[in-house]
Every structure is written in C-alpha cells, then in structure tokens.
C-alpha positions as CSV (number, residue, x, y, z in Angstrom):
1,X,-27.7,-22.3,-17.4
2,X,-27.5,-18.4,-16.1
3,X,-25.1,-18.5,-13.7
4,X,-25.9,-17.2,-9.6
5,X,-26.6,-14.1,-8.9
6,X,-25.5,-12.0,-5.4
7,X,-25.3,-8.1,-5.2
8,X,-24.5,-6.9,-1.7
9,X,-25.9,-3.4,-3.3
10,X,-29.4,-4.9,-2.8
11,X,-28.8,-8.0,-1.0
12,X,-28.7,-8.2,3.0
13,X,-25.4,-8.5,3.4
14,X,-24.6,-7.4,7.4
15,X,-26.2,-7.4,10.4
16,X,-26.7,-3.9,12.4
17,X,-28.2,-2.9,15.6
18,X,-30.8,0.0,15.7
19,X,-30.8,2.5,18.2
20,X,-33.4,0.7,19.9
21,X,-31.2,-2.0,20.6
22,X,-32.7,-4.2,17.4
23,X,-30.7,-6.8,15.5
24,X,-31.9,-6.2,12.0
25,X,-29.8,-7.3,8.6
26,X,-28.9,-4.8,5.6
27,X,-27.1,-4.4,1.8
28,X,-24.8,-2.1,1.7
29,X,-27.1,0.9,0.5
30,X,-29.6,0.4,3.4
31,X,-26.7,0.8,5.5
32,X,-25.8,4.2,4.0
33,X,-28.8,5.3,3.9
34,X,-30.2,4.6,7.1
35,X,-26.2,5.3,8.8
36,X,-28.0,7.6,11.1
37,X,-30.7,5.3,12.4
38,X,-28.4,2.8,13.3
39,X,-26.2,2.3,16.0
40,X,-23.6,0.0,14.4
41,X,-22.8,-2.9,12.1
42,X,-22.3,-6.0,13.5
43,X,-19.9,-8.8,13.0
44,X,-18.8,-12.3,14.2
45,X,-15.5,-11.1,15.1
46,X,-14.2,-7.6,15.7
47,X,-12.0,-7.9,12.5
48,X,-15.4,-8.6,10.8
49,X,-17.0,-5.8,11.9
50,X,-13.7,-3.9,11.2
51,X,-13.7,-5.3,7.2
52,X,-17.2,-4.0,7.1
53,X,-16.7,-0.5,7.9
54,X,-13.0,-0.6,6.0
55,X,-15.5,-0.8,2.7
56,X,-18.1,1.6,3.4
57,X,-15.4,3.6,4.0
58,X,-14.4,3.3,0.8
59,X,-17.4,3.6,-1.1
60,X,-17.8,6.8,1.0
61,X,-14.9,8.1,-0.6
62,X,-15.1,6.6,-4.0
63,X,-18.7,8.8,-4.2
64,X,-16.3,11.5,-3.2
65,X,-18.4,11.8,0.1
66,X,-16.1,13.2,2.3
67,X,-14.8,16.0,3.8
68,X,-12.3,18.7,1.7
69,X,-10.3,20.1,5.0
70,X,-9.8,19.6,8.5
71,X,-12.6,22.2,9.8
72,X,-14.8,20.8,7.0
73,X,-14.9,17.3,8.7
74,X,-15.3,18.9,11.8
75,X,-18.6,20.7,10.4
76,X,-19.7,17.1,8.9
77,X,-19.9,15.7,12.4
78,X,-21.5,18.6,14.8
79,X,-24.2,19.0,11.6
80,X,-24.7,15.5,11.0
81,X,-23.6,15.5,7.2
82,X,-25.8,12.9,5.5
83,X,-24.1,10.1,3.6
84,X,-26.9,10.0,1.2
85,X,-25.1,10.1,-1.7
86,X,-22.9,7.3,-1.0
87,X,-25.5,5.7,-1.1
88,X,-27.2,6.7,-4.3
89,X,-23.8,6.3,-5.9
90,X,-24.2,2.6,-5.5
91,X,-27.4,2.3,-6.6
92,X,-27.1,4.6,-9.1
93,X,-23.5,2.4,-11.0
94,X,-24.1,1.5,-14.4
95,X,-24.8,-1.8,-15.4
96,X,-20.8,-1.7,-17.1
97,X,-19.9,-1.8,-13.3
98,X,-20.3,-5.2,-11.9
99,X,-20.8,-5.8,-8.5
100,X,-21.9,-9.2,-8.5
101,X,-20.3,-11.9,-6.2
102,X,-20.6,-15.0,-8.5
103,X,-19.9,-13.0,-12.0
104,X,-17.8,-15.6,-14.3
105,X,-15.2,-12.5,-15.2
106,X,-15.4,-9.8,-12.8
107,X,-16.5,-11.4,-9.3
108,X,-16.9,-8.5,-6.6
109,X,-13.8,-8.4,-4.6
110,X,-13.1,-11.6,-6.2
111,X,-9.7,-13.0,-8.9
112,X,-11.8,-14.4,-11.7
113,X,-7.8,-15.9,-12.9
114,X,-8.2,-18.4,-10.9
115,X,-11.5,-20.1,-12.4
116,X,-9.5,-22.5,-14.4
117,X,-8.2,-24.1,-11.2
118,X,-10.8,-23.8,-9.0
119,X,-12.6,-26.9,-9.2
120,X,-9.5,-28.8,-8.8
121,X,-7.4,-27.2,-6.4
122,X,-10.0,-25.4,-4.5
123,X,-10.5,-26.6,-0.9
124,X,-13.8,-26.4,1.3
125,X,-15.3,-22.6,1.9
126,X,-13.9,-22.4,5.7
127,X,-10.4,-21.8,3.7
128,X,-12.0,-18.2,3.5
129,X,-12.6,-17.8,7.7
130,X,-10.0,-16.4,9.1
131,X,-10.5,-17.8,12.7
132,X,-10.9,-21.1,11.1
133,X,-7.7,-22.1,9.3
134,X,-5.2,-23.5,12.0
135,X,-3.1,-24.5,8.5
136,X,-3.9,-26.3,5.4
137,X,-4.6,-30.3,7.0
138,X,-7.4,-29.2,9.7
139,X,-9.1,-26.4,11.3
140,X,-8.3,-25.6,15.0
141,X,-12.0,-25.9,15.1
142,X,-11.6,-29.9,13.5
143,X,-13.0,-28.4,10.0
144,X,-11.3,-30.5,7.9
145,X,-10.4,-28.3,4.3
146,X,-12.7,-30.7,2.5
147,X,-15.6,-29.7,5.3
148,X,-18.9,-29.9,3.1
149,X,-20.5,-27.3,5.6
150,X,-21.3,-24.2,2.5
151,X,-21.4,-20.8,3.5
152,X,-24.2,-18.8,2.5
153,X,-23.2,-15.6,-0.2
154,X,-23.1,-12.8,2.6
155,X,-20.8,-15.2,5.4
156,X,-18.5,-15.7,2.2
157,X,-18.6,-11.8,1.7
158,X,-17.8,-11.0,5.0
159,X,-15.4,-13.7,5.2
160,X,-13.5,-11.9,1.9
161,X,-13.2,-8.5,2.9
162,X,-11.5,-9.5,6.3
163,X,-9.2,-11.7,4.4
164,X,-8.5,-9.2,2.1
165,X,-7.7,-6.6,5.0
166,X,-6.3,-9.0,7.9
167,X,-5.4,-12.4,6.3
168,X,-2.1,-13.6,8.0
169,X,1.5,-14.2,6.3
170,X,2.2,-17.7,5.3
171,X,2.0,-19.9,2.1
172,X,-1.1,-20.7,0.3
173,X,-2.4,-23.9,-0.3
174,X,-2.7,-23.1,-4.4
175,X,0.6,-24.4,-6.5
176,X,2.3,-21.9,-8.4
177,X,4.0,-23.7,-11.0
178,X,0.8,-24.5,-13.0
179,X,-1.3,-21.8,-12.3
180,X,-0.7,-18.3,-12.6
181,X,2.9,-18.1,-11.5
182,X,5.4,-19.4,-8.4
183,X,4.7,-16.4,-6.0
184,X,1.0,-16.6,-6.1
185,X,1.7,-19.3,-3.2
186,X,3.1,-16.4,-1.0
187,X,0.6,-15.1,1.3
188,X,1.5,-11.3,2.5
189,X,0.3,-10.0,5.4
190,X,-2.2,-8.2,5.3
191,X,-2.8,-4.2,5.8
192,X,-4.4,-4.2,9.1
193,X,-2.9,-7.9,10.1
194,X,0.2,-6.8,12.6
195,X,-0.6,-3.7,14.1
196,X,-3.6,-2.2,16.2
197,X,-6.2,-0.6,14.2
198,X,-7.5,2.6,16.0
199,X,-11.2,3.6,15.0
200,X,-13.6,6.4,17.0
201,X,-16.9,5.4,17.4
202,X,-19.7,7.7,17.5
203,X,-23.1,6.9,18.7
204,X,-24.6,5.9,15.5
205,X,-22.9,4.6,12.0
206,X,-23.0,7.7,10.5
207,X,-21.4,9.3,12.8
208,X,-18.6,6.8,13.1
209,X,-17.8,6.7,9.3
210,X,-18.0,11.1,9.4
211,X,-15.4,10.7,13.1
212,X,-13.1,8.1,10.4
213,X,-13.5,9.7,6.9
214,X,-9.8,11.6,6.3
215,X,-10.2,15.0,5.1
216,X,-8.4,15.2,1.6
217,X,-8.3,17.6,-1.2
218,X,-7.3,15.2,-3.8
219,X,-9.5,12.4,-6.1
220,X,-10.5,9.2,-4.0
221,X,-8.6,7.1,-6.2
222,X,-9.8,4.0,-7.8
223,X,-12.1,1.7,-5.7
224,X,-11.3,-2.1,-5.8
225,X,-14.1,-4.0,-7.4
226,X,-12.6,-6.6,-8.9
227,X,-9.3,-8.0,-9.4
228,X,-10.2,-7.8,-13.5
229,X,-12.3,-5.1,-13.3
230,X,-11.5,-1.4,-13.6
231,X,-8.5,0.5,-14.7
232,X,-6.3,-0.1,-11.6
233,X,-2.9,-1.8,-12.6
234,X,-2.5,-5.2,-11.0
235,X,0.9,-7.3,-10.1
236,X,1.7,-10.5,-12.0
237,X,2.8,-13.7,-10.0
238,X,6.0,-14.6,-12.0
239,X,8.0,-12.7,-9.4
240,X,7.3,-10.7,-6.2
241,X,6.7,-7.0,-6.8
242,X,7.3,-3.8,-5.2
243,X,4.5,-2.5,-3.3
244,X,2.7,-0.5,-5.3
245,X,1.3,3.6,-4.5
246,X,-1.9,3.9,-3.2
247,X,-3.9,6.1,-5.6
248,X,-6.0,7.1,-2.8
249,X,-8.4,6.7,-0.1
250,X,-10.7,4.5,-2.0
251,X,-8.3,2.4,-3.0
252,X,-6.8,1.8,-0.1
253,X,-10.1,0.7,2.3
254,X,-10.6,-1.3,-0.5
255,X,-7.5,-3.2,-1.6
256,X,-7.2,-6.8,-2.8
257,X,-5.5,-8.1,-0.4
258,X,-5.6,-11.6,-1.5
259,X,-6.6,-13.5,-5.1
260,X,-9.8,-14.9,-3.9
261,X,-12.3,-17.4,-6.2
262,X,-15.5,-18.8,-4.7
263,X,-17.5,-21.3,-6.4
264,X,-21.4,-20.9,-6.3
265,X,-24.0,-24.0,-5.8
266,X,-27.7,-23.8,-5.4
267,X,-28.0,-25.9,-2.1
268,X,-30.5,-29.1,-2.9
269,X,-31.9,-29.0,0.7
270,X,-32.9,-25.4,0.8
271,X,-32.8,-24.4,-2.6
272,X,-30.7,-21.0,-2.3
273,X,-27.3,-20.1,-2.7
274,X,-24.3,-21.2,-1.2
275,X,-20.4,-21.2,-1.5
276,X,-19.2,-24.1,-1.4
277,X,-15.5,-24.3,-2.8
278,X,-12.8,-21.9,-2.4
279,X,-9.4,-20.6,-3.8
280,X,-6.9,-18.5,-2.3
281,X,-4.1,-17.0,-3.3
282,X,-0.8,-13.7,-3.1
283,X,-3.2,-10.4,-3.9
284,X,-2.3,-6.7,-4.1
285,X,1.2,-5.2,-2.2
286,X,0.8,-1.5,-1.3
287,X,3.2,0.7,-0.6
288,X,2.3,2.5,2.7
289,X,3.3,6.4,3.5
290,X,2.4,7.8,7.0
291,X,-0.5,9.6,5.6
292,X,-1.9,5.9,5.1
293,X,-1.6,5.1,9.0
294,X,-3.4,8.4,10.3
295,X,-4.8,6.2,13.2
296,X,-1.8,4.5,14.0
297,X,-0.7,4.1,17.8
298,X,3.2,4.0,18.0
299,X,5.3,2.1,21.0
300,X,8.8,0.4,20.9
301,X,10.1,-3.2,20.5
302,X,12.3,-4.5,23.2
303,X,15.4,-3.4,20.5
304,X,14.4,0.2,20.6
305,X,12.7,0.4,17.0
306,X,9.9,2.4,17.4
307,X,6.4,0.9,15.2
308,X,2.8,0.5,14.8
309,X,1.6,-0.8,18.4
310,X,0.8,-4.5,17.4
311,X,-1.6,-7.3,19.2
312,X,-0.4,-9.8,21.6
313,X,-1.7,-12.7,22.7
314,X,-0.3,-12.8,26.7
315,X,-0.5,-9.1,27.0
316,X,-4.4,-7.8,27.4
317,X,-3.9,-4.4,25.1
318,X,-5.8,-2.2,28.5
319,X,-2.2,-2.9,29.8
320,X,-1.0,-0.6,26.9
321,X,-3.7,2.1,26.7
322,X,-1.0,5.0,28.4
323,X,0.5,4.2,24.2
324,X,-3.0,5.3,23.3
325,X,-3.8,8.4,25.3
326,X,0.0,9.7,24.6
327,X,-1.4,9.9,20.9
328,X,-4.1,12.0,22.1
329,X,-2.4,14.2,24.6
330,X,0.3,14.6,21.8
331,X,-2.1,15.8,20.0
332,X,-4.0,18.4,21.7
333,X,-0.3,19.6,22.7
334,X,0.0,23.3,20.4
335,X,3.3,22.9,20.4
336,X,3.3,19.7,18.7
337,X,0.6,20.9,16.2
338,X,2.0,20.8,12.2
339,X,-0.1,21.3,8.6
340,X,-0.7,16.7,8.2
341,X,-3.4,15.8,10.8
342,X,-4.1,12.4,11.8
343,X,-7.0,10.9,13.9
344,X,-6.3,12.3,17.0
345,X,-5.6,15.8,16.0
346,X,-8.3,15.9,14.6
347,X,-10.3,14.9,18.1
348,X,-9.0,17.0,19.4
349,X,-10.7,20.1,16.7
350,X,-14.1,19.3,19.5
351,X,-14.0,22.2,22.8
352,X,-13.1,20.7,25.6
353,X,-14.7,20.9,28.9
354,X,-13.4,24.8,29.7
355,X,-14.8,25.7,26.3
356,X,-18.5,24.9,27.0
357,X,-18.8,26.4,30.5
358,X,-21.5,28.7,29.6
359,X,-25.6,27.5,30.2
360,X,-26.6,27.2,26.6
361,X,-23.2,25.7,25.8
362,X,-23.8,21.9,24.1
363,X,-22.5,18.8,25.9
364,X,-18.7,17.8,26.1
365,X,-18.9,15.0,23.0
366,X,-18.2,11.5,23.9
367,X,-16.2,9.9,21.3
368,X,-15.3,6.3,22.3
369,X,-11.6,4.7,20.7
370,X,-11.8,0.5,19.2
371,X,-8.4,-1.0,19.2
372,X,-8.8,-4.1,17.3
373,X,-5.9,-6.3,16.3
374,X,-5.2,-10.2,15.1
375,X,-3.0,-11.9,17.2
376,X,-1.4,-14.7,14.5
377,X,1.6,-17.0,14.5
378,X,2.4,-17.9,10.7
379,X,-0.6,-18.8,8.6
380,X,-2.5,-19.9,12.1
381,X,-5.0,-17.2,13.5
382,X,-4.2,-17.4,17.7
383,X,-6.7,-14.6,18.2
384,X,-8.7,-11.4,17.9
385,X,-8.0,-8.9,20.6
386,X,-9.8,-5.4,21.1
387,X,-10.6,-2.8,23.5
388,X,-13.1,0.2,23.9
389,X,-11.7,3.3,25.6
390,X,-13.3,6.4,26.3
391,X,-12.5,9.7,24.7
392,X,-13.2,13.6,25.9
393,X,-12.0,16.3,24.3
394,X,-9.4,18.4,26.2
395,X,-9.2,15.5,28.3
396,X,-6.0,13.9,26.7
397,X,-3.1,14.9,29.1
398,X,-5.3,13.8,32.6
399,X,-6.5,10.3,30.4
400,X,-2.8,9.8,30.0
401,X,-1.7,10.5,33.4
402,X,-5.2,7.7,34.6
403,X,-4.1,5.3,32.0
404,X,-0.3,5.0,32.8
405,X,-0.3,5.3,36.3
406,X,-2.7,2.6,36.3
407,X,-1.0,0.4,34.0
408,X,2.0,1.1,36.5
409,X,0.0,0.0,39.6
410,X,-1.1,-3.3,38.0
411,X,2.2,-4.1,36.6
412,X,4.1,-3.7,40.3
413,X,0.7,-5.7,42.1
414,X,1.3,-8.2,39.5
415,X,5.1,-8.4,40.1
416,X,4.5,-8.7,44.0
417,X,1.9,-11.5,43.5
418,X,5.0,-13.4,41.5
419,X,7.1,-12.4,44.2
420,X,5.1,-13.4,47.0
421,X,4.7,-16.8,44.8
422,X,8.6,-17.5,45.0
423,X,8.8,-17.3,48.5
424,X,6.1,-19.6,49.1
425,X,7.7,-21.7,46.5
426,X,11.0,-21.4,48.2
427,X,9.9,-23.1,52.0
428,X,7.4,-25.2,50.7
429,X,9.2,-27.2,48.4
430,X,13.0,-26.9,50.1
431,X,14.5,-30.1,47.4
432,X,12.8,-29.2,44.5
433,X,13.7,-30.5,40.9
434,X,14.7,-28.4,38.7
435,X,12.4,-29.5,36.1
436,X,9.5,-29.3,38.4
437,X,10.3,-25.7,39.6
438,X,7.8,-23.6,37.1
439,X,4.8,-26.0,37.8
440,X,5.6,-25.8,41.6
441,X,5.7,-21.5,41.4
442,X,2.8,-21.7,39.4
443,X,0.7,-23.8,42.5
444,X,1.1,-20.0,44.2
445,X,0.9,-17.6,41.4
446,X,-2.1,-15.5,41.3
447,X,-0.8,-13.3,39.1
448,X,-3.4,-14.5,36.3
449,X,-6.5,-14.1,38.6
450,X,-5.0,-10.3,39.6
451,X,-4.8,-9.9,35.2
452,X,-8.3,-11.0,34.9
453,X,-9.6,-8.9,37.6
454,X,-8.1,-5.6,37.1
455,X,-9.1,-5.1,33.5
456,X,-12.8,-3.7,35.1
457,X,-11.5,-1.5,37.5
458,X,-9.4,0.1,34.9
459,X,-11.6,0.8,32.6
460,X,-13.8,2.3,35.4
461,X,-10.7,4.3,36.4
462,X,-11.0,5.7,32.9
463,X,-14.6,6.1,32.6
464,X,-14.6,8.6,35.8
465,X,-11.4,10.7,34.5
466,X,-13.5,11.6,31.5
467,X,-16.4,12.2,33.0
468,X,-13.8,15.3,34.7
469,X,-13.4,13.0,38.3
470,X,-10.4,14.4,39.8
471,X,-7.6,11.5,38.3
472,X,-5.2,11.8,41.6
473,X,-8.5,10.2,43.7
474,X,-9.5,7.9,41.2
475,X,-6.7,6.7,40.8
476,X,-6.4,6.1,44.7
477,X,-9.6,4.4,44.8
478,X,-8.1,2.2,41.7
479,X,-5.3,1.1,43.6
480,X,-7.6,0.4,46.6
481,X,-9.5,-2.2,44.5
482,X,-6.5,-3.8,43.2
483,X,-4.4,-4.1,46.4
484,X,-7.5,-6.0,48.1
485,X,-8.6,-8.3,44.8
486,X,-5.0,-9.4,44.7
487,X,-4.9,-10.2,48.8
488,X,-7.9,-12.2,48.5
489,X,-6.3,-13.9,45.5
490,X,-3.3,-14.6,46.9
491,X,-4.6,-16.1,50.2
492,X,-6.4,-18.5,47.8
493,X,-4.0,-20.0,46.1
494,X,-2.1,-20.3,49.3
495,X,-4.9,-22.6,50.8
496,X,-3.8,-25.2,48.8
497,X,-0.5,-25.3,51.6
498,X,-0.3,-28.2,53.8
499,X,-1.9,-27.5,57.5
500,X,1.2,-27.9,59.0
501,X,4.3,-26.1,60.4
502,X,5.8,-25.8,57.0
503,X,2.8,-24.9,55.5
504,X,2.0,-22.2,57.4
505,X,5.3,-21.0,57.7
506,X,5.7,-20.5,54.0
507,X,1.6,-19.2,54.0
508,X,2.6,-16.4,56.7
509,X,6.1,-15.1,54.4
510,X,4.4,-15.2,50.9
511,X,2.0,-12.9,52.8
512,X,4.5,-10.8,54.4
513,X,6.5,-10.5,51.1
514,X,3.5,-9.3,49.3
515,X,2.9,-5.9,52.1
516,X,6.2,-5.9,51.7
517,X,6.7,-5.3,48.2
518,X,3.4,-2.7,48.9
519,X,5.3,-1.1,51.1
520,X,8.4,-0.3,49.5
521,X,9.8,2.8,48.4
522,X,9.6,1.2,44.7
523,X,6.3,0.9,44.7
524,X,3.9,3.5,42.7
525,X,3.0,6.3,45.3
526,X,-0.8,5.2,44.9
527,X,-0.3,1.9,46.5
528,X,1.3,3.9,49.8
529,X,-2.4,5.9,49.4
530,X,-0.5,8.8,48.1
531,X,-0.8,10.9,45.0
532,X,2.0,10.5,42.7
C-alpha cells in the first residue's frame, strides 16, 4: 500500500488574512505568490505565526531572493520587489527534492531515524504542540500523551516548524540507550526559545518578508529539508556536539531544531489524513555569531551581564519597550553607524519626517515592530508573550524618550499603589501573623489592576509620538490617565475596610500616602504635571 501523501508546496497549509480583512487558507507557493495581496499569515499562537514566516524566510533566500546590499533592500521595499521567484523555485524542485511530510526516508522537516521506534515509543500527536506539553504524564490542558485526538497534516506542520524554532530545554520522552544514542534524550533550547524575537511588519506579507530579508552578498546556504536529505552535515547522538556554523541564511530560518517523526493514518470517520503518533527527539546545535541575531534587543540581568532581551512571565514586555526604542535611536545615531547593519539600521535607511517636507514628497512609512517570546520553565511552556509597537523613521530618539519616561511613570504609580497598600495593611491589621502578612497586603494592593490598565494608555502614548505629537504633552496627558485609573483603583480595593473608626482611619492614610508619594520630589516630573 502507497504510503500518504502531504506537500505543503501544493497543499493548504496556513491560514492568511487578505487585505479585505478575509480569512482564507494557502500552501506555501500561494503564499509567495500572492505575498502582496495579503495582509499576513495567521497562526494559533504568535510563535506559530512566527515559525511560519521563519520558513518562508528561508525559502526566500534558498531561491536566492533577496537583497545583495543594504540600499538594495532598501529599493526592494519602496518598489515593491516581487517574490515571484520564490515561489516558482518551489514549484519548480525536481522530483530528486522531496518535500513530502509523510515520505518513508526523507520526511519534510522530519528525522526518518527514528521510524524504527516510532510505533513503540511514540506518544499521542499533542507531544508536537508546544502549548500543550505541561511534561511527559499529562498536558496542562488534561491531554493525556496517549490522547487519541489526531492532528490533521497542516496542524502537525505548523506544530513542527515552531518546535523546531522555539521548543523548550528539558529531556525527551525517547530513551537513548536503544535508539540512536544517549543524548538524543537531551532537548536544547531552541533558537528563538529564550530571547525576544524582533520582526517589522509591513502592511502586507510581502512587504514584511522584503522589511526582514538580511541583505547579504554571500550563497544562501543549504536549506533544511530533511534531516536525511541534502548535503548538510548532521550531529550523531553518541555524545553532545559543538554547535555547528551556520552556512547561511537559509540554513539558518530553517534549522532542525529537533529529530521529529510523525506517523500517518487515514482517519476511518472522515477518510483523510491525519497524524496520529509522534516522536521527538535532540535535533541540530548551531553555533550563533552576531550577524545571526541582527534583530536582537539587548538589556542586562540583575548581575550586570548584558544579553538578548528575554520573555517574562510577571513582567508585560510594554514595560520594557525604552530596551526597544534605544535599538532604534542607537541606530539612526551617525555616530554610532559601522560597515555590519542589523534591523534597525537598516529602518532607519527610510527619510524621516524633515526629509519629506516638500508637497509631492511620499508619506512618512509606517513600519510596525512584533516582539514575540515563549515564556517556559524546563520542558513546561508557561506562555507566549508579544507586543506590537509603532515605528517612524527619524522618530527613534523622541520614541525613546515616550517609551522610557512612560515606563518610569508606571513603575513609580505602581510602587505608590504598594505603598499606599502597606499603610493600610499596617492600621488595619495592628497583630498580624506573620504568615498571614502577604495575603493581608494583598486585600489593598491595586497594583495588578493599575498593570492591566496602563498597558492602553501606553501604547496610545506611543501611537501619538509617531504620528510627530509633541512627546513632553503626551506624555503629560499619559500620566494624567494613569494617576486617576490608579486612584479609582485604589479607593476600590479600600472599600473592602470595615465602616468603622479603624477602617476609615487606615482608608484616609493609604490615600494620603499615595498623593504623597505623587507628590514627592522622587517622583517622575510628569506626575507633578511638569515636563521632565
């Protein structure tokens, strides 16, 4: 019996949204080929959607469809470049090129090593989901790893290429000692998992692949097709290698990042296609230089080391968006200019506003910047985080100033509300136990409603310094909105105060401590309703 078939060449294998707004689903060439006409390509998680342009990246580049130089890629974008012939590269493969999902020796994407333990040792399909493996006895979601639920050929896709670019550290649920070796157990994490991954969207996919192609006058290196396939030199699992060089653009979007082996069934209900067993195991180990991290947003750990800007669960990334616009201001610094351009200097190639004064001059282009990371403790996925933030060239330095004095504001409201918090604490409950003191602070604490809250009015503070709103009122008007949400809040969570002389007592100095703290000489110049 022939086995399955599944080409995401030819196959719908992603949803997009048209620029009417449309949900439609497309392969990979339709995607290429109608990049213009669409808006985006959509995913069930932003590390989805992420994987998805990761590899069209990549087959942009392995069709040696990009840009040569830095004013090259400039041109690409103001002319509209058409990615056309990445996409009739892919059609065009010969039939020696295999890009078949369920192919018994070269699966796309896939380790087809693994087949003689896949039946076996393979667990249920969810094992592929990122956001669905808690660890390896049951799914946070209560998917147990022998779940019967199948995916369907382009979920299982998906599901691949954002293990292969974000799957967490940890160990994998495949035995090393009778399969291919002990350290195909040891999951690595993976080359997007850890950090913030910074990409500029444009307003269609075309133009956000051109804004994200790297100019480069090298070859595109070899592009990943399958772990058994091609000419690219793999590791062995006997012992744990050194990260091997990236030969290049294409190989990197398109990196192995696991050993991955899904099992094809034709469903009896429906009669199609499915996935419905899965294998995971260690895949490929790069060895990263900086010219592999071009978008990457630096800040330091509490020790001092300065790295890639990485996801947190219990701090919203808007808080940290000042690390973001000091890229781009560092970048449209000439001072700081040198010969290796990453993402933002090359934003910053687009006139600014004083540049296009003149009547027939063309609009100021609106760029927009997606920080997406995976929050993850161990093997266990906590969750996704992302943010969109505008972008206007020549705007850099006054987004900066918008963006970290209004980090600063929130920060010191947010340290007030705590404050405030404690001295209600402190005359309502005058014997506490210790052991009760954190749930009795917490009874006063609006500090989480102010968190939720100013999110909004920061991004609007952003939105109106890049339409060219003069930053010093904006951000006035910013810490306006913040200084009365967190007074409303406050006086909230302060009802809860017995109606009596204690009560009101401790009600009247937690709200006398927070205009206090306001008040002080501490505080950012903008909550006094002064420019800083």
């Amino acid at each position: 019996m022939a086995h399955p078939q599944w080409d995401p060449r030819q196959q719908a294998c992603a949803e997009a949204l048209t620029l009417k707004g449309e949900r439609v689903e497309r392969s990979l060439i339709g995607l290429l080929e109608e990049a213009d006409d669409l808006r985006s390509v959509s995913g069930s998680t932003p590390g989805e959607q992420v994987a998805l342009l990761e590899y069209l990246l990549a087959i942009c580049y392995a069709s040696e469809t990009y840009p040569a130089t830095n004013t090259e890629w400039r041109d690409w974008i103001e002319d509209r470049h058409s990615l056309g012939q990445a996409a009739r590269w892919l059609a065009d493969r010969p039939e020696t090129e295999i890009w078949d999902l369920f192919h018994p020796s070269e699966p796309l994407g896939q380790n087809s090593l693994l087949a003689p333990y896949l039946d076996q040792r393979g667990a249920g399909p969810a094992q592929v989901v990122i956001e669905h493996a808690g660890d390896y006895n049951q799914f946070f979601d209560h998917h147990h790893l022998e779940h019967p639920q199948p995916l369907s050929p382009a979920e299982a896709f998906r599901a691949m290429l954002t293990q292969h670019v974000y799957g967490p550290a940890g160990r994998a649920r495949i035995s090393g000692k009778e399969t291919l070796g002990p350290t195909i157990t040891n999951l690595a994490v993976g080359r997007l998992s850890g950090r913030i991954r910074v990409l500029a969207l444009g307003s269609t996919l075309g133009e956000t692949l051109r804004l994200n192609l790297m100019p480069s006058a090298d070859l595109p290196g070899e592009f990943n097709r399958s772990w058994t396939g091609g000419n690219q030199p793999r590791r062995g699992f006997r012992t744990k290698p050194a990260g091997r060089p990236v030969s290049g653009p294409a190989d990197l979007h398109s990196a192995l990042g696991r050993s991955i082996l899904m099992r094809p069934t034709v469903d009896p209900q429906s009669g199609t296609v499915v996935v419905d067993r899965v294998l995971m195991g260690a895949g490929e180990l790069l060895s990263l230089q900086p010219v592999h991290l071009q978008d990457a947003v630096y800040a330091k750990t509490a020790q001092g080391v300065k790295k890639p800007l990485w996801p947190s669960a219990a701090r919203a990334f808007w808080r940290d968006a000042h690390a973001l616009y000091a890229a781009v201001a560092d970048a449209e610094n000439p001072d700081h200019a040198d010969q290796r351009m990453d993402l933002y200097q090359r934003l910053a190639l687009f006139p600014g506003p004083d540049a296009l004064r003149g009547a027939d001059s063309p609009p100021v282009r609106k760029i927009r910047l997606w920080a997406v990371g995976l929050v993850a403790k161990q093997t266990t996925a906590i969750t996704w985080v992302s943010g969109v933030f505008p972008f206007a060239p020549g705007m850099g330095a006054a987004l900066w100033h918008a963006s970290t004095r209004g980090s600063r504001v929130a920060e010191y409201v947010a340290t007030s509300l705590g404050r405030a918090a404690y001295t209600a604490w402190e005359i309502a409950y005058p014997n506490p136990k210790p052991s009760d003191k954190a749930g009795q602070i917490a009874r006063f604490d609006a500090r989480w409603r102010h968190w939720e809250a100013a999110e909004d009015p920061f991004h609007v503070l952003l939105e109106e310094t890049a339409a060219r709103e003069p930053v010093d009122e904006c951000l006035l008007d910013y810490a306006s909105t913040l200084t009365e949400q967190a007074r409303r809040f406050l006086a909230k969570t302060l009802d809860s105060l017995p109606r009596n002389s204690q009560g009101f007592q401790a009600r009247a100095a937690a709200l006398r401590r927070f205009e206090d703290e306001l008040a002080s000489l501490k505080a950012p110049a903008e909550l006094h309703g002064e420019k800083a």
